[in-house]
C-alpha positions in Angstrom: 0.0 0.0 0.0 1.2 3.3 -1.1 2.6 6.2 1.9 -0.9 8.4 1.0 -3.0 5.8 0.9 -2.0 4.5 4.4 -2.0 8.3 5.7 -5.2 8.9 4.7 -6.7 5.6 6.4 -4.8 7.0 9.9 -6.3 10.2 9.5 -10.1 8.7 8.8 -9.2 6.4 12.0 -8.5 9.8 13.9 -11.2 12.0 12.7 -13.6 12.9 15.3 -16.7 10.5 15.7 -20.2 12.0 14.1 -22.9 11.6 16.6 -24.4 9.0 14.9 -21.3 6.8 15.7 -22.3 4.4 18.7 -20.3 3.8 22.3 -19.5 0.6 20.9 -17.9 1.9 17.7 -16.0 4.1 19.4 -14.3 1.2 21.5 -13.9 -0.9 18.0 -12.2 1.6 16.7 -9.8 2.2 19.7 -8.9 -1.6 19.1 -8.4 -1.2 15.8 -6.2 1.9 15.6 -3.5 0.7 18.2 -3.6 -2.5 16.3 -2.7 -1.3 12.6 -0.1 1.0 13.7 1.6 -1.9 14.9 1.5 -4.1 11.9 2.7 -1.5 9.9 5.6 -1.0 12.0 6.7 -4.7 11.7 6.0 -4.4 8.3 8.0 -1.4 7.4 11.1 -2.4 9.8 10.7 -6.6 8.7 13.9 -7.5 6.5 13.1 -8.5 3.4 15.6 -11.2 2.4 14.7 -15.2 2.9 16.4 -17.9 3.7 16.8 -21.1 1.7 17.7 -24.7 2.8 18.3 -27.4 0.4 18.0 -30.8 2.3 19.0 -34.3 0.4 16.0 -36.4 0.5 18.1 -39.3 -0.5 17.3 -43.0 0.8 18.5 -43.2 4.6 21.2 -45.8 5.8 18.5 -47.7 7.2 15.9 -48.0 4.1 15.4 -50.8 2.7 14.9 -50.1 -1.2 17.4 -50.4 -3.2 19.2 -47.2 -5.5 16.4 -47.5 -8.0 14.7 -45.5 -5.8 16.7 -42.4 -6.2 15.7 -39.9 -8.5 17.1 -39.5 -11.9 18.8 -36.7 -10.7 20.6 -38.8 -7.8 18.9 -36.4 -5.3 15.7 -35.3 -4.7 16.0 -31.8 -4.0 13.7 -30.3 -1.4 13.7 -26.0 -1.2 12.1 -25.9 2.8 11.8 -21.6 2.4 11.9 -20.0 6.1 9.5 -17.9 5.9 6.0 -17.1 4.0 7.0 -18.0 0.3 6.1 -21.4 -1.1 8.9 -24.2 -1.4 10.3 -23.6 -5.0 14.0 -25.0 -5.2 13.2 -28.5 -7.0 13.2 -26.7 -10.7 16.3 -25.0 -10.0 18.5 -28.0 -8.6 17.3 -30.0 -12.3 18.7 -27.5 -14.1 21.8 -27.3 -12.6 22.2 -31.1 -13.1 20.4 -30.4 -16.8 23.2 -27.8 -17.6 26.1 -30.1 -16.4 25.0 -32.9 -18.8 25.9 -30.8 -22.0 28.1 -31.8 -24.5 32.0 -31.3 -24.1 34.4 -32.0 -26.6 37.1 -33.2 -23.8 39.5 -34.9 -26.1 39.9 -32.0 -28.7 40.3 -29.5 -25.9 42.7 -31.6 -23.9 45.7 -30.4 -26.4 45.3 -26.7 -26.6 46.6 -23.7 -24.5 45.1 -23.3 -21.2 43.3 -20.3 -19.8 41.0 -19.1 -17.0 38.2 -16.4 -17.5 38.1 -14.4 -14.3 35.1 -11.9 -14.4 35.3 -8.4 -11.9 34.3 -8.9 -8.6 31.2 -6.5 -9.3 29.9 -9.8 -11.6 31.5 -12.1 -9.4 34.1 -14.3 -8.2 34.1 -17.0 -11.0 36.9 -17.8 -12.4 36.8 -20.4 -15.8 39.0 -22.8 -17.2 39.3 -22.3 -20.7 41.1 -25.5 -20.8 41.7 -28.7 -18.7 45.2 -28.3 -18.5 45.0 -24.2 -17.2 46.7 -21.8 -15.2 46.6 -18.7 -17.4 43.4 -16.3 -16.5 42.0 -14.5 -19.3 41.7 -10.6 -19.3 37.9 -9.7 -17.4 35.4 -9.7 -19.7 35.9 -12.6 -21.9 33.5 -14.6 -23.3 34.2 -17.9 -22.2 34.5 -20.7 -24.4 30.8 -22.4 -24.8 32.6 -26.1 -26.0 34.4 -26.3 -22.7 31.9 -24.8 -20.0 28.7 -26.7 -19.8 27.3 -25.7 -16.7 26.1 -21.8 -17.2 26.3 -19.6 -14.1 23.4 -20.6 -12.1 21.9 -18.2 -9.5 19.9 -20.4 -6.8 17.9 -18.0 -4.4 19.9 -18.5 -1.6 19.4 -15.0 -0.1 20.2 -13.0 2.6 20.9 -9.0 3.9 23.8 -8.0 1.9 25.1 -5.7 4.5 26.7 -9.1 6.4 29.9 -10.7 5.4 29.8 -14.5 6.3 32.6 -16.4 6.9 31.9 -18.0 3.1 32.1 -14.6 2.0 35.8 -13.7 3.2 36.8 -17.9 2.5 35.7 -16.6 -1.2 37.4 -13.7 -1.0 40.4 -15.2 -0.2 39.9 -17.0 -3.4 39.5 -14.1 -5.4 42.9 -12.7 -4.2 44.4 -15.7 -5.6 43.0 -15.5 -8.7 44.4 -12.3 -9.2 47.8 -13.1 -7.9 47.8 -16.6 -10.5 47.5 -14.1 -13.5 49.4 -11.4 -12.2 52.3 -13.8 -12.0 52.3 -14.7 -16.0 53.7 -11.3 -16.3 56.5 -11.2 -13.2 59.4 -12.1 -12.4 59.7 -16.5 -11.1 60.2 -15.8 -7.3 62.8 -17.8 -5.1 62.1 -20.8 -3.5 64.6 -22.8 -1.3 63.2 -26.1 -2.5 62.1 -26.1 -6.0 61.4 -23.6 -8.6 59.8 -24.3 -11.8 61.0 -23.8 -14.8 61.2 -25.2 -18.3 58.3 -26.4 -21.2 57.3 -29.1 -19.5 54.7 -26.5 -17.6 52.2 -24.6 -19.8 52.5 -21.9 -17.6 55.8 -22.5 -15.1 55.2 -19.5 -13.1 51.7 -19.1 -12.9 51.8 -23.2 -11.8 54.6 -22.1 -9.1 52.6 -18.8 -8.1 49.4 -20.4 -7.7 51.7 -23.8 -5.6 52.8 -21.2 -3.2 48.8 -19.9 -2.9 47.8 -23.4 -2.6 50.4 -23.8 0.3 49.3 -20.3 2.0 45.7 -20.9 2.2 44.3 -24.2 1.1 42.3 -25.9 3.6 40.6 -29.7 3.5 37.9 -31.0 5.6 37.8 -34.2 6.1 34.5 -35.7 7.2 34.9 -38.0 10.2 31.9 -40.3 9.8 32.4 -43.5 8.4 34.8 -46.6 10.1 37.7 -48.8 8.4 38.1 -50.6 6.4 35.9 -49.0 3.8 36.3 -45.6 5.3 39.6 -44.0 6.7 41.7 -46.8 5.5 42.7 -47.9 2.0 45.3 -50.6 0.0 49.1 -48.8 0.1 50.9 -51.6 -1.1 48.9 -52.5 -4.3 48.1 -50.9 -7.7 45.4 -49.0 -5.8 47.8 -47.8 -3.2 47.4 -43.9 -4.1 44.4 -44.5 -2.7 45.8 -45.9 1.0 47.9 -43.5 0.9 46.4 -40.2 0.1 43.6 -41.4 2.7 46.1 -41.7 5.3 48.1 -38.7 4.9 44.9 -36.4 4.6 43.8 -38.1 8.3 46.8 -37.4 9.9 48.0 -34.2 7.8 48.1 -31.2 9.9 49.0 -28.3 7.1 46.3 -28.6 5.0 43.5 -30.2 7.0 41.4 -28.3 9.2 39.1 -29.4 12.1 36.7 -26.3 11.5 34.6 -27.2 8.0 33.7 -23.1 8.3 37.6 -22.2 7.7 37.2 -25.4 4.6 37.7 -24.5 0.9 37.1 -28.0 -0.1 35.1 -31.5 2.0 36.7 -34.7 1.4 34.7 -37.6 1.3 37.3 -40.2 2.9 35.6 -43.7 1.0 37.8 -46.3 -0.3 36.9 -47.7 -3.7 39.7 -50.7 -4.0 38.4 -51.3 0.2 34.5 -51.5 -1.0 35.5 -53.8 -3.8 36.7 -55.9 -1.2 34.7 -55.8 1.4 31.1 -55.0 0.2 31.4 -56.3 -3.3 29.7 -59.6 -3.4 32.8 -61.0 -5.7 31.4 -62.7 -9.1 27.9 -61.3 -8.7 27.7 -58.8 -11.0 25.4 -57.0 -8.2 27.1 -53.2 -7.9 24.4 -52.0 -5.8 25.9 -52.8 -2.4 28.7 -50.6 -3.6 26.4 -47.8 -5.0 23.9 -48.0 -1.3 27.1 -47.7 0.8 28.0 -44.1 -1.3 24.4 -43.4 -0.8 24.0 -43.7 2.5 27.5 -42.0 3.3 26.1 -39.1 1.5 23.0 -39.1 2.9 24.4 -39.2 6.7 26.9 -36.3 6.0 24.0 -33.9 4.1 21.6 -34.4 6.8 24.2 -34.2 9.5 26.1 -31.0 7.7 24.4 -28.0 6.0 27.7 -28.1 3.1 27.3 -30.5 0.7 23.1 -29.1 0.7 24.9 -25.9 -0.3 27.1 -26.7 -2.9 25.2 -29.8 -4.4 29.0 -31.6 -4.0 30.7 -28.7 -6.1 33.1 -28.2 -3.1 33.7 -32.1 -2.3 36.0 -34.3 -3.7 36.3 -38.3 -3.6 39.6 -40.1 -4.6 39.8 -43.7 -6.6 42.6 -45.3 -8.4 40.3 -48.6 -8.9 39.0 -48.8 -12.4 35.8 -49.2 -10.9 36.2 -45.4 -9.6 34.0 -43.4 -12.4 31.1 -46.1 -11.9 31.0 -45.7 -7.8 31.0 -42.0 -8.2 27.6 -42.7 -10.9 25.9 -43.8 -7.1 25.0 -40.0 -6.8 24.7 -38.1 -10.0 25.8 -34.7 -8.2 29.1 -36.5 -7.3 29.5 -37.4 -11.1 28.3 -34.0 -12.5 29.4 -31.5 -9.6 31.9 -33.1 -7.4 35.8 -32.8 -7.9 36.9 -36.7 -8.7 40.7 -37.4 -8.2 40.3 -40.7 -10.5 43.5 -43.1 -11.5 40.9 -44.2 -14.3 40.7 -41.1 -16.4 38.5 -41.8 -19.3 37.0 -38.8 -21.0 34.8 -42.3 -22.9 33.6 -42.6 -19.5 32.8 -39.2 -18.5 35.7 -37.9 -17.3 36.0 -34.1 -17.4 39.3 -32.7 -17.5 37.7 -29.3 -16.6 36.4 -30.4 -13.6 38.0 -33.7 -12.8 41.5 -34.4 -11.4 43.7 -37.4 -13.5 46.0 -39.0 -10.7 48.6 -41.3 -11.4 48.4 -44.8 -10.4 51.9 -46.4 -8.8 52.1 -49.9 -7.9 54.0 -50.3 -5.0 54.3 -53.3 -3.9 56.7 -52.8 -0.6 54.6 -49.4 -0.1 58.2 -47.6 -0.2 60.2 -46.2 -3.5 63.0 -47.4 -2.1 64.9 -49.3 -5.4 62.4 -48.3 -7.5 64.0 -44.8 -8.4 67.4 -44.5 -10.2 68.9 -45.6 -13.9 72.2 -44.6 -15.6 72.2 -41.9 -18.1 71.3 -41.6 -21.8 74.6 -42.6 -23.5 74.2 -46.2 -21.6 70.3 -47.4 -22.7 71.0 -49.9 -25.0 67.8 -50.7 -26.4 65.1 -48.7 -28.2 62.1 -49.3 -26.6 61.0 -52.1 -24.4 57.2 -53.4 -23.3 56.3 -56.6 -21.1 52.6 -57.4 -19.6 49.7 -59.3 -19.8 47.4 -59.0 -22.6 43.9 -57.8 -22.1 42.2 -54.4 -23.3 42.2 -53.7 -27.4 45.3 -52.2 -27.5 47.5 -54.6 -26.3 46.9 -57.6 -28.3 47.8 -55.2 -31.6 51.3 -54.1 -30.1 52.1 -57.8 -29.7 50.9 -58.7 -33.0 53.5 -56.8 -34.8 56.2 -56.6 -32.3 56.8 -59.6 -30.4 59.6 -61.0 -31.4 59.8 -59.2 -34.1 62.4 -56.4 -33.8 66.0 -56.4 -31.6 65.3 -53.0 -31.3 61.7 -53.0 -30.1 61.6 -55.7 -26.6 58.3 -56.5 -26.6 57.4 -59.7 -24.3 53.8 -61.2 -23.2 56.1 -62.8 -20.3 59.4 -61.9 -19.8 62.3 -64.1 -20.2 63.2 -66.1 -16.9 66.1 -64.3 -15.5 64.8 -61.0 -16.6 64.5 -58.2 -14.3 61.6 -56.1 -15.4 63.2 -52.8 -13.9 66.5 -53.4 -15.6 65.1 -53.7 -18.8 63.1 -50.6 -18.2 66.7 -48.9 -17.1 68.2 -50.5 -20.3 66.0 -48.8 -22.7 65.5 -45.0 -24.1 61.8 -45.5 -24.4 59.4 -47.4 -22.3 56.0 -48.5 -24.3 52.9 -47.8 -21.7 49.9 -48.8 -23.5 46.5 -49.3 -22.3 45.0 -52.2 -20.8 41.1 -52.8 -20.0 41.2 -48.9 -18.6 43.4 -46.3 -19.9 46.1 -46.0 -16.8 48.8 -47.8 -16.4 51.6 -47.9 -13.7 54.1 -47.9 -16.3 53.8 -44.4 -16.7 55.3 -43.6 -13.5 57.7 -46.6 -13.6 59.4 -45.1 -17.0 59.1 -41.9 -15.2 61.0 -43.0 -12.3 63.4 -45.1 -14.3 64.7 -42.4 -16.6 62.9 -43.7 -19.6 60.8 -41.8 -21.6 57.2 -43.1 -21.8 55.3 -43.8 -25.4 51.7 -42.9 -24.6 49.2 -45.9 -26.9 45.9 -44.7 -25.4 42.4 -43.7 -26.3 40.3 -41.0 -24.1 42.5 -40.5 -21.8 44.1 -37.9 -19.9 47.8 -38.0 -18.7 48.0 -37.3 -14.6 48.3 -33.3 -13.7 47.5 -32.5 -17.6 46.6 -29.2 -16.2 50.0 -28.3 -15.3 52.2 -30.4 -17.0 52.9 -30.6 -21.2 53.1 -34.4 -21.5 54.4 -34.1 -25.3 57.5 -32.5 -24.7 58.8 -35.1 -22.3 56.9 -38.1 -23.6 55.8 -39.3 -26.7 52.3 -40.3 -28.1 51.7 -42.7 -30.5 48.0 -43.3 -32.1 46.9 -47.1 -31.8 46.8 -46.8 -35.5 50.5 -46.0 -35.6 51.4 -48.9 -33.8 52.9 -50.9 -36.7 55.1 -48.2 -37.5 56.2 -47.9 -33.8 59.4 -48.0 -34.7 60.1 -46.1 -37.8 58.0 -42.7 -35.4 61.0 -43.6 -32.6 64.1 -43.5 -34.8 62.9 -40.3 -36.5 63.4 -38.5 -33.1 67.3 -37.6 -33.5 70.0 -37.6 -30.5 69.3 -34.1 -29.4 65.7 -34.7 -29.4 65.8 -37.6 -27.6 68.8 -36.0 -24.9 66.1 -32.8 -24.0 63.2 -35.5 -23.5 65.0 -37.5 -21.2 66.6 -34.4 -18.8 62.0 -33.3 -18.6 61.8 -37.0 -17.4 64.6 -36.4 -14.7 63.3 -33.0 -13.9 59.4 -33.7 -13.6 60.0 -37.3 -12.0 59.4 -35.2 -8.4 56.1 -34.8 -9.4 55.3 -38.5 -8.9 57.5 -39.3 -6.2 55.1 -40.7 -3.2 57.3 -40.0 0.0 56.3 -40.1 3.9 56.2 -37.9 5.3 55.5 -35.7 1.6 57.7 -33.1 0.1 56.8 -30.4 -1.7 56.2 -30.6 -5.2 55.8 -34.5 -4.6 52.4 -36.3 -5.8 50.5 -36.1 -2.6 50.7 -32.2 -2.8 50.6 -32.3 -6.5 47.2 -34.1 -6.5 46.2 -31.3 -3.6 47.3 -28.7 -5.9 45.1 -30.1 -9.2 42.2 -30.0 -6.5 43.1 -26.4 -5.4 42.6 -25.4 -9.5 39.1 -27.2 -9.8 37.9 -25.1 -6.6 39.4 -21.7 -7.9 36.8 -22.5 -10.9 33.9 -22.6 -8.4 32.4 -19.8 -6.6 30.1 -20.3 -3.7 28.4 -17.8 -1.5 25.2 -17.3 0.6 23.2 -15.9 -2.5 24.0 -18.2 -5.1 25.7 -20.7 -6.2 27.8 -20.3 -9.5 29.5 -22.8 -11.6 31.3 -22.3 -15.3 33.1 -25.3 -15.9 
């Protein structure tokens, strides 16, 4: 009601009764007046902002139907408004999984320069990767590349009175200082550091990568959720294929830099399952049945969304999970918000199976089967590698059954064995040779990419869809080399073409990036535990979250 409209009802409320106006009038109308002056006051002085609360409405720990009872969209998001507006949330949570389910050409993106889009903090605090492998930020203002961001920014009413700054607010603020300082370092000068300082092609952007390291290591902080009990939770394999998993899970419990008690002061929630352990322990072995595995993600989800108002918040855009078991991708498909939203750290990184390099973390997988590197790092220098390329494992996947085809003993230059020869050390062939042959088996990684690595010999990539570990930050192509399965029959002639000097500068990027994937306890920095920390730093500078809305351009 307008200002006149309500003065001229006060004054016909104080205008002097007529005569014809009864006793009992009078005393209604003494009632009245006292009583509308007060709901106008409340009206006038009542804030005008709401408050909205996203609950998960996903199938409790204790239900008994199975996952086919979740929605399509994994969760059935609720909008419970505080206050006198209708529930209206549902609509907005489908289109933010509808927007993350565009198309992305990952494979063609994968190989080009990188970039982030960082908007003015009038517009807002996102900050885009213009490709997977980015640490450059793009002047304000750009228009960010459609192919590679297919969630739009997405403004769920999440309001409040904009004259408070929560402790999201200065946690995103924080953020935004980083940006800034990642893309002001492209320009300036590399800064000192008494341990290791980036330099070389092998980083598409060496001091932006070192720049936004030493951000990572100023302010980066983890939470990691406590609910859950071994085996499948806080406890993992760390002497197996799958021991990045043990490993990371036990260094992020006990890790006292990085991890914080208070999830308020927390830029990312980590969601402390074990894949390889679940495989093992709730996997039914030979029945084909994947639903214990998918109810136990469920549930876990469910407990920490009702018991936590963060993941509700975020829809999982600031959580992460971590698998190196090739059954990774399909465990995080349990909850489509951890497939669509979520940051996966994945061994298994298969763009043919959803993996987004945007959004999505490729971790290497190293096979250790003492749990130490001791023995496993070393070999003598270039002038003393004998043989051209070498290759021994068992066959399975498409690829591998073609590289034996037309190589098994078939070249003295090219060692390729289905079993090696008894009294043949597997390392010291791999020490022996210039070029190590890491093709894929049933899923895309393989630990021979960190064994050439840490044997000084130069990996040959034979792969389809995937995406080499810390692609973000490192150039694969100028210290490995990448051969299409199609080109495997002329394997040899592509490795002979690449001349002495070529060959000499490949190797020394082995030597020198070889720190990278180095697993050491307690960590060092620059080694793979902080490297994988660092590749989930990236995917949360892409996100911005805050009280009002939720925004997302990856």
């Amino acid at each position: 009601m307008g200002g006149d409209g309500l003065k001229n009802r006060f004054a016909c409320c104080f205008s002097a009764p007529t005569a014809s106006f009864s006793s009992s009038t009078i005393r209604l109308l003494l009632f009245t007046v006292p009583l509308i002056l007060v709901s106008s006051l409340v009206f006038a002085l009542a804030p005008r902002n709401s408050t909205w609360i996203f609950t998960s409405t996903l199938p409790s720990a204790n239900s008994n139907g199975n996952s086919g009872a979740v929605t399509p969209t994994g969760l059935q998001s609720t909008a419970v408004h505080v206050g006198s507006e209708k529930a209206a949330l549902s609509d907005e949570a489908a289109a933010l999984n509808g927007s993350a389910s565009k198309s992305l050409d990952v494979e063609a993106e994968v190989t080009k320069n990188p970039g982030f889009q960082e908007k003015t903090v009038e517009e807002s605090s996102n900050i885009t990767t213009n490709e997977p492998h980015s640490l450059n930020i793009s002047t304000p203002g750009a228009v960010p590349n459609a192919t590679i961001s297919p969630n739009e920014s997405i403004s769920l009413p999440l309001k409040r009175s904009r004259g408070v700054r929560t402790k999201l607010d200065k946690l995103e603020a924080g953020l935004q200082r980083a940006r800034a300082t990642i893309k002001e370092a492209r320009n300036g000068s590399q800064l000192p550091d008494p341990d290791y300082v980036p330099m070389g092609p092998m980083y598409w952007d060496a001091k932006a990568f070192h720049r936004s390291y030493l951000e990572m290591e100023k302010q980066f902080k983890v939470f990691v959720y406590k609910e859950g009990e071994p085996p499948v939770f806080h406890d993992g394999p760390c002497k197996s294929i799958y021991s990045m998993e043990g490993n990371f899970i036990y260094r992020m419990d006990v890790d006292n830099k990085f991890q914080t008690n208070d999830p308020e002061k927390a830029h990312v929630f980590y969601l402390p399952f074990s894949v390889a352990k679940m495989v093992q322990f709730v996997y039914l072995r030979e029945s084909r049945d994947f639903s214990p595995i998918r109810r136990t993600v469920i549930d876990y989800v469910n407990v920490i969304s009702q018991k936590y108002p963060y993941w509700n918040r975020s829809l999982g855009a600031d959580h992460f999970m971590l698998a190196c078991h090739d059954w990774g991708p399909e465990t995080s498909f349990s909850i489509p918000y951890l497939q669509k939203n979520s940051i996966r750290a994945l061994c298994n990184a298969n763009t043919s199976e959803k993996f987004n390099p945007v959004k999505d973390v490729s971790i290497p997988e190293i096979n250790l089967q003492t749990g130490k590197l001791t023995g496993l790092i070393g070999g003598p220098s270039a002038s003393r590698r004998p043989i051209l390329a070498f290759f021994a494992g068992g066959v399975h996947g498409p690829i591998r059954p073609i590289l034996l085809e037309h190589w098994e003993g078939k070249d003295e230059d090219i060692k390729v064995h289905k079993y090696l020869p008894k009294g043949v050390n597997y390392y010291e062939m791999m020490r022996s040779s210039k070029y190590c042959i890491c093709p894929s088996g049933y899923e895309v990684a393989s630990p021979r990419i960190v064994e050439a690595l840490y044997n000084g010999c130069v990996p040959v990539l034979i792969s389809k869809s995937y995406v080499p570990p810390f692609s973000d930050v490192l150039r694969w192509k100028v210290f490995s080399v990448v051969v299409s399965v199609d080109d495997i029959p002329r394997l040899k002639e592509i490795l002979t073409k690449i001349s002495w000097r070529q060959y000499i500068r490949l190797q020394r990027r082995v030597l020198q990036v070889r720190r990278h994937f180095e697993l050491h306890s307690p960590p060092k920095r620059f080694d793979v535990f902080h490297m994988i920390l660092h590749s989930i730093w990236l995917r949360r500078l892409n996100v911005k979250i805050s009280e009002d809305h939720i925004m997302s351009n990856r």
